[in-house]
C-alpha positions in Angstrom: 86.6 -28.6 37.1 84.7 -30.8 39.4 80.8 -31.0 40.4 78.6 -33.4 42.3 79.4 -35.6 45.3 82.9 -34.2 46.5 83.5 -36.5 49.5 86.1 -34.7 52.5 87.7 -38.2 52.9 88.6 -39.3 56.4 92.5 -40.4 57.1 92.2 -44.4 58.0 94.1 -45.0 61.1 95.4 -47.9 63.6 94.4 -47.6 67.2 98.3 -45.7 67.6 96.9 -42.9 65.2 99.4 -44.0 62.6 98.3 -43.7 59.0 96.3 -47.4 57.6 97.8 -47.5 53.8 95.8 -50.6 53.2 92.3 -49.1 54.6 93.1 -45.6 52.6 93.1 -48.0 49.2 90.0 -49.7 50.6 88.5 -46.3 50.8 89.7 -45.2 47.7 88.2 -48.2 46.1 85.0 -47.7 47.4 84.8 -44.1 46.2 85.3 -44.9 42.9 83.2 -47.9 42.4 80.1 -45.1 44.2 80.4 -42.9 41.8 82.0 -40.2 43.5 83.2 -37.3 41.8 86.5 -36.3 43.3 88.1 -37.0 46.9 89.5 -34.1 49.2 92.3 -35.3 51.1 93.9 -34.1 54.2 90.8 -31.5 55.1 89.4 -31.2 58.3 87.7 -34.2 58.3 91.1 -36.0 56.8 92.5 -34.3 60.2 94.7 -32.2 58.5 95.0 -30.1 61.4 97.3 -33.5 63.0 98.8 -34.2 60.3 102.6 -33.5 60.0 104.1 -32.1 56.3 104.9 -35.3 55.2 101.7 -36.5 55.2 100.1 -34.0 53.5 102.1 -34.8 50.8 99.7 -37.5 48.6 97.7 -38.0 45.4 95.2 -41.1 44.5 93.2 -42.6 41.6 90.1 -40.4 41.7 90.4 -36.4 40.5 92.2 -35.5 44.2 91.5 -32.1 46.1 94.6 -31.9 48.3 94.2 -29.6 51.5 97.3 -27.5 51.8 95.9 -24.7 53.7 97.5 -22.8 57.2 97.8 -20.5 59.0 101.2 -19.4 57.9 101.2 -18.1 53.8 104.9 -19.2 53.8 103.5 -22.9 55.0 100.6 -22.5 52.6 102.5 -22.1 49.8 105.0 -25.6 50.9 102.4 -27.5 51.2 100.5 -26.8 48.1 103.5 -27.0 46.4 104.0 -30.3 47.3 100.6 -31.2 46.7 101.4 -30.5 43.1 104.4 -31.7 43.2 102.3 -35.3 44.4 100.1 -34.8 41.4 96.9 -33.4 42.4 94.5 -31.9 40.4 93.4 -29.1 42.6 94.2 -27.6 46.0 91.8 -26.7 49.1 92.8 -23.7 51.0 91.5 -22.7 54.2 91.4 -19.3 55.8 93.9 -18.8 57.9 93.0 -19.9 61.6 93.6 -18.6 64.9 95.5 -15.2 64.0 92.3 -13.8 62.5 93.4 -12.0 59.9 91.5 -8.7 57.8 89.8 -9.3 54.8 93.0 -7.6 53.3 94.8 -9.8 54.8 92.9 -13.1 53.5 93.4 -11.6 49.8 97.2 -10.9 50.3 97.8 -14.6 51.5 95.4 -16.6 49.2 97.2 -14.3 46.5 100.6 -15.2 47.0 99.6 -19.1 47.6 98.0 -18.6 43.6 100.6 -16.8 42.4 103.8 -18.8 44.2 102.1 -22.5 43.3 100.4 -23.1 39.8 97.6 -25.1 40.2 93.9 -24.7 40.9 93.4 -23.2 44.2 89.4 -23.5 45.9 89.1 -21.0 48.8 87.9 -22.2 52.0 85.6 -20.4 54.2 84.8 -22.5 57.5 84.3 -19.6 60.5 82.7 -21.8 62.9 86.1 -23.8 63.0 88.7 -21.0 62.4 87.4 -17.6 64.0 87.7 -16.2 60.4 85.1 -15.4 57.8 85.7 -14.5 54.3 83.3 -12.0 52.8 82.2 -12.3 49.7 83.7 -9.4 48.4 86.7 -10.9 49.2 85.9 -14.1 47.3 85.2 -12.0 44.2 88.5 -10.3 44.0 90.1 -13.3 44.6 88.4 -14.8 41.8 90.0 -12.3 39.0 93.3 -14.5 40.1 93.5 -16.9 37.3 94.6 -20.1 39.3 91.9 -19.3 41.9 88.7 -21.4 40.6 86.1 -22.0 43.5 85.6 -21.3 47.0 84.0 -24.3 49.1 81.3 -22.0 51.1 80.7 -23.7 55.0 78.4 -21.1 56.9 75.2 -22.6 56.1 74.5 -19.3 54.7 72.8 -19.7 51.7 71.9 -16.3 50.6 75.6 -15.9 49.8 75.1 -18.6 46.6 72.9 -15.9 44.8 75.7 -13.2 45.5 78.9 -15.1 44.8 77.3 -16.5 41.6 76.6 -12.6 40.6 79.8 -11.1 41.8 82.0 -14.4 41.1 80.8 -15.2 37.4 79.5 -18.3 35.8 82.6 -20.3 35.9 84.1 -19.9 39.6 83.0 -23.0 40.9 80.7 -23.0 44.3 81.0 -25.7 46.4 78.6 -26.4 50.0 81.1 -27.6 52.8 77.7 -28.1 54.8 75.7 -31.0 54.2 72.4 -30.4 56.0 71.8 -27.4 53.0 73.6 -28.8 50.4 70.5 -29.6 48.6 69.3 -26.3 48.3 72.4 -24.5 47.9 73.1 -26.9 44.5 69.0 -25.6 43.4 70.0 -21.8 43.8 73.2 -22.5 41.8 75.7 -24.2 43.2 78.4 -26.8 41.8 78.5 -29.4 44.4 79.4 -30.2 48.0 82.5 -31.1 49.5 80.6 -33.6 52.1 81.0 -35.2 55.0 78.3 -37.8 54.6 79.4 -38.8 51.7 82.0 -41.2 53.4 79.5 -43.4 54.3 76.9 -42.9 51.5 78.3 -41.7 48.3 76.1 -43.2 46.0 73.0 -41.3 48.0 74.7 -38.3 47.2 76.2 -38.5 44.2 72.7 -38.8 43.0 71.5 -36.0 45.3 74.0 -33.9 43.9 72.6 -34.7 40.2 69.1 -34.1 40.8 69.9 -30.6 42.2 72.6 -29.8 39.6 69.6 -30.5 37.3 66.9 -28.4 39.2 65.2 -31.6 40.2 63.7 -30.6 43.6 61.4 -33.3 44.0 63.9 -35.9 43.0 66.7 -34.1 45.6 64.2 -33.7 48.1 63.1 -37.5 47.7 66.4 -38.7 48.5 68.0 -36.0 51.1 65.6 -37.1 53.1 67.0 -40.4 53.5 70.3 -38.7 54.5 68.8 -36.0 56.7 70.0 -37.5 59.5 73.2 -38.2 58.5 73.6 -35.0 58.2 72.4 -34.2 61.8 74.0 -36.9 63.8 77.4 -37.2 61.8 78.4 -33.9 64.3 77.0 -35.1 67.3 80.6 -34.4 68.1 83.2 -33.4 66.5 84.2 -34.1 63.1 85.3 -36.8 62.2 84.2 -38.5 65.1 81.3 -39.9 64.0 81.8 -40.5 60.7 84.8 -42.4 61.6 83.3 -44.5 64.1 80.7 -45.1 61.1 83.2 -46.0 58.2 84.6 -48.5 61.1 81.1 -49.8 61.5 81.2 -50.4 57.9 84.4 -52.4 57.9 85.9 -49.8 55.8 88.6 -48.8 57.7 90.3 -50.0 61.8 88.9 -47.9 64.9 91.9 -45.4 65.1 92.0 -41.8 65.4 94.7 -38.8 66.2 94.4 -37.1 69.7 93.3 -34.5 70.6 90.2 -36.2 69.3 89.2 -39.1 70.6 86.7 -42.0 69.5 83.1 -42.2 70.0 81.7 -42.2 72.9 79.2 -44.9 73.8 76.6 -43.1 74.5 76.2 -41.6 71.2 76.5 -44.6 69.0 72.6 -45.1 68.8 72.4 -41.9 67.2 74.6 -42.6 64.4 74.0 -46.3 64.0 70.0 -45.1 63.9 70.9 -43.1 61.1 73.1 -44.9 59.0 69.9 -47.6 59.3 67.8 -44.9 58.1 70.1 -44.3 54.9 70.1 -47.8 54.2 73.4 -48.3 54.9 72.5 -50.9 57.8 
């Protein structure tokens, strides 16, 4: 359903950590005049893990990836059905965190999300953040559910593209939820990237994104290197720390985020001002 530049959109907020409406549209805007293929809203860099059920619950201009997942199936399944209830195209589910569940277990709940909400459902496999990794064996019987389209793959790992394309099939969409080897995860087959650094350069990686889809290495290569550190310095803490402190740089969006987190620290705005100068974006 969707390829190319996916950008995990940040959630604008004031300095209280309550939602900014106006800067969400100002984002939204942007996105769409950059080319970018779809938005995934209320993801880990959209802070979903702060953000109360209510707002979850929200749909935009551009094709919107809404992130329902938890660690609860029964919360799972109300928040994706609100999501498409809101109107969005797709949902984005992550593996259930903290509880580590088996790989049985990670089947049984993404199959009664499918099967209890009807709408495209993209796995979520992110173990560095939730203590949980989904095999891809797991992945491919998932993908026999109908509803079930894609998984957005975050380990880095990319001898798993060759083996999901082969168990998976040629439509179940793979998507790279790790910037720094998008690029060649795209060459070896895959669909697109749900990105970080595309918040603050979506035209660079929309047109990343193409050249790879196409098997242009040269081209890819050519301009990923322009974004390499992006990629790098966007987590020199967590995310979305940086890339919030960046969009603000920007004048995209008001300094504001939700604790726990807490904004950049001084000491490590060099770093990502440096490379949002070396991406052009400065």
């Amino acid at each position: 359903m969707f390829r190319g530049s996916i950008v995990a959109l940040v959630t604008p907020m004031h300095a209280d950590g309550e939602i900014d409406d106006a800067s969400l549209q100002r984002l939204v805007d942007f996105h769409v005049a950059q080319g970018t293929s779809a938005i995934v809203s209320v993801g880990t860099t959209g802070e979903s893990a702060t953000l109360d059920e209510d707002e979850h619950c929200a749909a935009g201009r551009l094709p919107v990836i809404a992130g329902t997942g938890a660690n609860s199936t029964r919360e799972a399944i109300t928040l994706t059905r609100c999501a498409r209830e809101a109107g969005a195209d797709a949902a984005l589910l992550v593996t259930p965190y903290y509880n580590k569940p088996t790989q049985q277990g990670l089947y049984l709940h993404h199959k009664a999300v499918a099967e209890a909400v009807d709408i495209p459902q993209i796995l979520y496999n992110v173990p560095g953040r939730t203590a949980c990794d989904m095999l891809p064996e797991t992945v491919a019987r998932l993908a026999e559910i109908d509803n079930i389209i894609g998984v957005k793959e975050a380990t880095g790992d990319l001898a798993r593209v060759e083996r999901l394309r082969a168990d998976c099939g040629p439509d179940f969409a793979l998507y790279s939820g790790d910037d720094a080897t998008a690029r060649e995860f795209m060459l070896r087959g895959g669909d697109g990237v749900i990105s970080v650094t595309a918040n603050v350069a979506p035209r660079l990686m929309q047109a990343m994104c193409e050249a790879a889809i196409a098997s242009d290495r040269e081209r890819a290569e050519s301009i990923d290197a322009q974004l390499a550190a992006l990629h790098r310095d966007l987590f020199v803490q967590s995310n979305p720390i940086p890339v919030k402190w960046a969009i603000a740089e920007m004048g995209l969006c008001h300094p504001g985020i939700r604790l726990p987190l807490t904004w950049l620290t001084e000491e490590c705005e060099p770093r990502v001002r440096q490379a949002m100068v070396q991406a052009g974006l400065l």
